[in-house]
N, CA, C and O atoms as a GROMACS GRO file, in nm:
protein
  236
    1UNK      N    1  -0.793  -0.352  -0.354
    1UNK     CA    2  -0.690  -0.252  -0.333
    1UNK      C    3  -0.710  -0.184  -0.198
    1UNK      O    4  -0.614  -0.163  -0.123
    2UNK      N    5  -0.848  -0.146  -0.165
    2UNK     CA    6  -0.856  -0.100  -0.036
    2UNK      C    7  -0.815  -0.168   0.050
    2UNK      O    8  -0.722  -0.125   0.119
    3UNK      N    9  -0.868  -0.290   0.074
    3UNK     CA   10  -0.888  -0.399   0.152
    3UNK      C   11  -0.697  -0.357   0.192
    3UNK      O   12  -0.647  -0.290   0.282
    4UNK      N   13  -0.637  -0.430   0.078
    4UNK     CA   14  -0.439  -0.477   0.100
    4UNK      C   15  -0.418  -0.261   0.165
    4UNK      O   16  -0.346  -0.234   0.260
    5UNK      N   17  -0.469  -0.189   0.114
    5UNK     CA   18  -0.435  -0.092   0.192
    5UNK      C   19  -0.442  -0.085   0.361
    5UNK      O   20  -0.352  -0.068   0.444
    6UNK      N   21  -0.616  -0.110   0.379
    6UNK     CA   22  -0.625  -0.065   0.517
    6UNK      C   23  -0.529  -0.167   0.564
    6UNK      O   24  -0.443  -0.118   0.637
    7UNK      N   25  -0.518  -0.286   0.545
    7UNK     CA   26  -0.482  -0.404   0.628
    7UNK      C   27  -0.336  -0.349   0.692
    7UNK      O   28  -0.304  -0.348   0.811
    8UNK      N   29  -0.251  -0.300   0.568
    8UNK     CA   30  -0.138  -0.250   0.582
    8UNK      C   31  -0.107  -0.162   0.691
    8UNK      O   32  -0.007  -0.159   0.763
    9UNK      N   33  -0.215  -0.086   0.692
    9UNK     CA   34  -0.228   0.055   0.752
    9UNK      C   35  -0.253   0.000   0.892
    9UNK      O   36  -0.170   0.048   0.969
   10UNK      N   37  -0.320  -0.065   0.938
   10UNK     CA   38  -0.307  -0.115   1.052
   10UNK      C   39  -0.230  -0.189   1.105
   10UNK      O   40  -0.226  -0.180   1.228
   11UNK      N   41  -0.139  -0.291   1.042
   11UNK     CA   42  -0.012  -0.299   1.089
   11UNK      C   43   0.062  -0.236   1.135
   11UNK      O   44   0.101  -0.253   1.250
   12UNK      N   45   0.117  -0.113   1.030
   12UNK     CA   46   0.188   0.010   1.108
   12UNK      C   47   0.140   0.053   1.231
   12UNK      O   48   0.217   0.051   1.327
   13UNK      N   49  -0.011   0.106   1.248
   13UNK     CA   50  -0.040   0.148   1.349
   13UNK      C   51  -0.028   0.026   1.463
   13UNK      O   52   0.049   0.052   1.556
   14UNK      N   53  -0.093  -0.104   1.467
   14UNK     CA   54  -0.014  -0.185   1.543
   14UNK      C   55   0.135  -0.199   1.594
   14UNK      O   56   0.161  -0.241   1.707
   15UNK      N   57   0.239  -0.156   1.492
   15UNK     CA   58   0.354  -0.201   1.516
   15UNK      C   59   0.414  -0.335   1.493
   15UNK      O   60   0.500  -0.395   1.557
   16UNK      N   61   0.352  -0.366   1.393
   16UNK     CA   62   0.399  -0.463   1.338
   16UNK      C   63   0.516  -0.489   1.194
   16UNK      O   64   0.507  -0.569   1.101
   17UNK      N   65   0.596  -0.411   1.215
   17UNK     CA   66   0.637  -0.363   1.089
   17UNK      C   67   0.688  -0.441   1.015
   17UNK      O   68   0.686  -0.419   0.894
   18UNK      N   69   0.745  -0.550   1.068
   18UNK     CA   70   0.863  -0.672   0.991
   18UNK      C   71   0.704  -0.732   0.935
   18UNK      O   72   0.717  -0.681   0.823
   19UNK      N   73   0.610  -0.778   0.929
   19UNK     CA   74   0.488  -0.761   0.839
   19UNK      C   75   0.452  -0.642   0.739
   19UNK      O   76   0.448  -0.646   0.616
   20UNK      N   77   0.436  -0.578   0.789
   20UNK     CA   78   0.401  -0.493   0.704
   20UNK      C   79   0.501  -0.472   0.563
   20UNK      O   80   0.480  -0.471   0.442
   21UNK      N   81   0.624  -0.458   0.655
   21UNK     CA   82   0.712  -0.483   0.498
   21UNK      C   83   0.708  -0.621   0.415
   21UNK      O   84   0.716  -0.617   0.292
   22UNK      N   85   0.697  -0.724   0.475
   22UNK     CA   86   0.631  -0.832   0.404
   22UNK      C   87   0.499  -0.807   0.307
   22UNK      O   88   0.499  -0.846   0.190
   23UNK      N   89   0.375  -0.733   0.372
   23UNK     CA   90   0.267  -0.719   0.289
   23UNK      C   91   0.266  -0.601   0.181
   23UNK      O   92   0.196  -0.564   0.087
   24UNK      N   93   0.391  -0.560   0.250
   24UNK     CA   94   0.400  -0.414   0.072
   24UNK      C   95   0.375  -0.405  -0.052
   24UNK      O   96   0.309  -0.324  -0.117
   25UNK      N   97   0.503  -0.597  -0.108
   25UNK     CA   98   0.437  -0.593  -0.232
   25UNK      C   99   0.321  -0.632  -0.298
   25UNK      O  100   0.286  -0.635  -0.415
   26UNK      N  101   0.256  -0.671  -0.157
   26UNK     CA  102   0.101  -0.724  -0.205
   26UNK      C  103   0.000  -0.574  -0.231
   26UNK      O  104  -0.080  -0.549  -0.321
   27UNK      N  105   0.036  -0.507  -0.134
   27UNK     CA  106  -0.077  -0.396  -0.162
   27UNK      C  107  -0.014  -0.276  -0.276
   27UNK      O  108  -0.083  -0.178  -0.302
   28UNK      N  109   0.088  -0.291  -0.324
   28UNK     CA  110   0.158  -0.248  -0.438
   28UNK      C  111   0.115  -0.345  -0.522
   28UNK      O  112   0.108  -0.271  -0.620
   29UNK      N  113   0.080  -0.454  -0.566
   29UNK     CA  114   0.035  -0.527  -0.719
   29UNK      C  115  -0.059  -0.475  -0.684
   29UNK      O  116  -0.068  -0.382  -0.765
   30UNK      N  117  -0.177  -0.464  -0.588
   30UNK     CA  118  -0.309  -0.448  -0.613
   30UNK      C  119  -0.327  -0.301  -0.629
   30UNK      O  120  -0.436  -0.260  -0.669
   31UNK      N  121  -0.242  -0.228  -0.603
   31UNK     CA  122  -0.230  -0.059  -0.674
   31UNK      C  123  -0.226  -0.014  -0.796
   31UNK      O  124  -0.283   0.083  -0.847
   32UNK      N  125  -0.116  -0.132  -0.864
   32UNK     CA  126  -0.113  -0.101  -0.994
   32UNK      C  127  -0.218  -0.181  -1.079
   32UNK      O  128  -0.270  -0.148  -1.185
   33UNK      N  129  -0.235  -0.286  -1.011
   33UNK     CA  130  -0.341  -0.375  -1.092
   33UNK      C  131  -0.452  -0.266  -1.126
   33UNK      O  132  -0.498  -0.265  -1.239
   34UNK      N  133  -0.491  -0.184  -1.040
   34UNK     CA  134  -0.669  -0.094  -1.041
   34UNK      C  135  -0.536   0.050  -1.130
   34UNK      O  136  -0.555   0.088  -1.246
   35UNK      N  137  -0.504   0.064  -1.106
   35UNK     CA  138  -0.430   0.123  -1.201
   35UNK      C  139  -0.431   0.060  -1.374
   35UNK      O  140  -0.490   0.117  -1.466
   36UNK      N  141  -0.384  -0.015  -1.382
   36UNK     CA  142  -0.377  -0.070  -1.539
   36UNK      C  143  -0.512  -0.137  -1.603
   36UNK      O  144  -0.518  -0.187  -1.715
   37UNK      N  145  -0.610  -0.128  -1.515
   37UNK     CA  146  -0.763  -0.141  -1.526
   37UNK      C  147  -0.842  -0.018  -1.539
   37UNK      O  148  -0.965  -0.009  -1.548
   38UNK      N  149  -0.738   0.094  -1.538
   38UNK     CA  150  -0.808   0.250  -1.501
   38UNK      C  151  -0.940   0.252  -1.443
   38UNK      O  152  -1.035   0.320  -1.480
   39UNK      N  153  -0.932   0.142  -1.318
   39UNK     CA  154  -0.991   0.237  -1.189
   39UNK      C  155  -0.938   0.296  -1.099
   39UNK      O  156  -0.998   0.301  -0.991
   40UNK      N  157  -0.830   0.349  -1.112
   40UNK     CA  158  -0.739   0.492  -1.084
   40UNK      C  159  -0.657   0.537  -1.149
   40UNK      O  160  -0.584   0.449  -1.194
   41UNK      N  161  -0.627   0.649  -1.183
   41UNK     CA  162  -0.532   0.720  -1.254
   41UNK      C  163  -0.367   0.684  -1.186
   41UNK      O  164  -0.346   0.671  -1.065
   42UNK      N  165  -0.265   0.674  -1.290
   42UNK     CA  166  -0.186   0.619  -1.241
   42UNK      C  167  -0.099   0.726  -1.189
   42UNK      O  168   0.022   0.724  -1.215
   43UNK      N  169  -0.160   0.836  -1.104
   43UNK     CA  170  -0.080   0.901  -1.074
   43UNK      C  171  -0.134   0.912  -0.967
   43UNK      O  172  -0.056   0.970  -0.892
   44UNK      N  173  -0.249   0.880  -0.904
   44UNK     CA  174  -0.298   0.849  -0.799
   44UNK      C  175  -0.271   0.749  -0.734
   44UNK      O  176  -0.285   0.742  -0.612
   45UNK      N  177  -0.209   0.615  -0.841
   45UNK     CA  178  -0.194   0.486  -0.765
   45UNK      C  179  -0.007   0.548  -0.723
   45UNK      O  180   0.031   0.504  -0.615
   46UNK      N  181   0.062   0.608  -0.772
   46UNK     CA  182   0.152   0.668  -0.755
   46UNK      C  183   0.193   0.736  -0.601
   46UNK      O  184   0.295   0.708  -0.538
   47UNK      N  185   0.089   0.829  -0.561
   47UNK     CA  186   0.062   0.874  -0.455
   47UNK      C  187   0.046   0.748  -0.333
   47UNK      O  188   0.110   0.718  -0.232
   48UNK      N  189  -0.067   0.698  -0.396
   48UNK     CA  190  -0.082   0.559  -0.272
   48UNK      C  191   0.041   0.513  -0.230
   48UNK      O  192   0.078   0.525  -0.113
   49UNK      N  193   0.098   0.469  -0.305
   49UNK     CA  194   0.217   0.379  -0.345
   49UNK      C  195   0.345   0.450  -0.229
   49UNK      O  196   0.392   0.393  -0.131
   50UNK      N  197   0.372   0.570  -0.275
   50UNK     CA  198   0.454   0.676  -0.197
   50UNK      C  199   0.416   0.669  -0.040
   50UNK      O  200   0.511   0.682   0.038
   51UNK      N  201   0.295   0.651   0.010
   51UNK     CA  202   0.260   0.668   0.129
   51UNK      C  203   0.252   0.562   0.203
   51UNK      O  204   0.280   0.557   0.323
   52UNK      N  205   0.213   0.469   0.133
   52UNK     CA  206   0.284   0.296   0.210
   52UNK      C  207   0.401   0.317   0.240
   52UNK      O  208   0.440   0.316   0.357
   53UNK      N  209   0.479   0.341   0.138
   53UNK     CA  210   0.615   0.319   0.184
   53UNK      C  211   0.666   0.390   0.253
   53UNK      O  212   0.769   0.351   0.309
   54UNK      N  213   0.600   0.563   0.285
   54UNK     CA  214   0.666   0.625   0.369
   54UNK      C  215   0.629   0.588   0.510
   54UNK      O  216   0.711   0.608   0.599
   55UNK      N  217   0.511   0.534   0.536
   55UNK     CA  218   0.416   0.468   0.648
   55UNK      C  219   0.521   0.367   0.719
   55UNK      O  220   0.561   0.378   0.835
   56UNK      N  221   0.561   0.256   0.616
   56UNK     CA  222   0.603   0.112   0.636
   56UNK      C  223   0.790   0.204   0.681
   56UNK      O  224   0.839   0.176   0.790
   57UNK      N  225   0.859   0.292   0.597
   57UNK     CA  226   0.928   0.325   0.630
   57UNK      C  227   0.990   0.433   0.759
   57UNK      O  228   1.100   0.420   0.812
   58UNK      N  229   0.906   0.520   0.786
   58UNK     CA  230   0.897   0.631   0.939
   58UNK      C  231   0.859   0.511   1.044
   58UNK      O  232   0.910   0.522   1.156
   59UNK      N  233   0.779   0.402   1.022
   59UNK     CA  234   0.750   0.327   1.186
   59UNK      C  235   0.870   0.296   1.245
   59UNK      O  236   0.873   0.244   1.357
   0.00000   0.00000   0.00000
């Protein structure tokens, strides 16, 4: 989950965005996946979730 996060996260900051929206729904399954494993509360994977997309969406 980290991993599909940072990766993401550096795209944006690269400027790579037509990727990054490609890799969204990958680091979104692996959000909810640690979510429905409760190694995060799903209101935390919630939060994550919100901030990709506002990330992938403001670039």
């Amino acid at each position: 989950m980290k991993t599909a996060m940072r990766s993401l996260i550096d795209l944006v900051k690269a400027n790579k965005i037509a990727e990054a929206k490609k890799m969204l729904p990958a680091a979104y399954k692996a959000i909810d996946t640690a979510a429905k494993k409760n190694i995060i509360h799903r209101n935390n994977a919630g939060r994550k979730k919100s901030l990709l997309a506002r990330m992938v969406a403001g670039a």
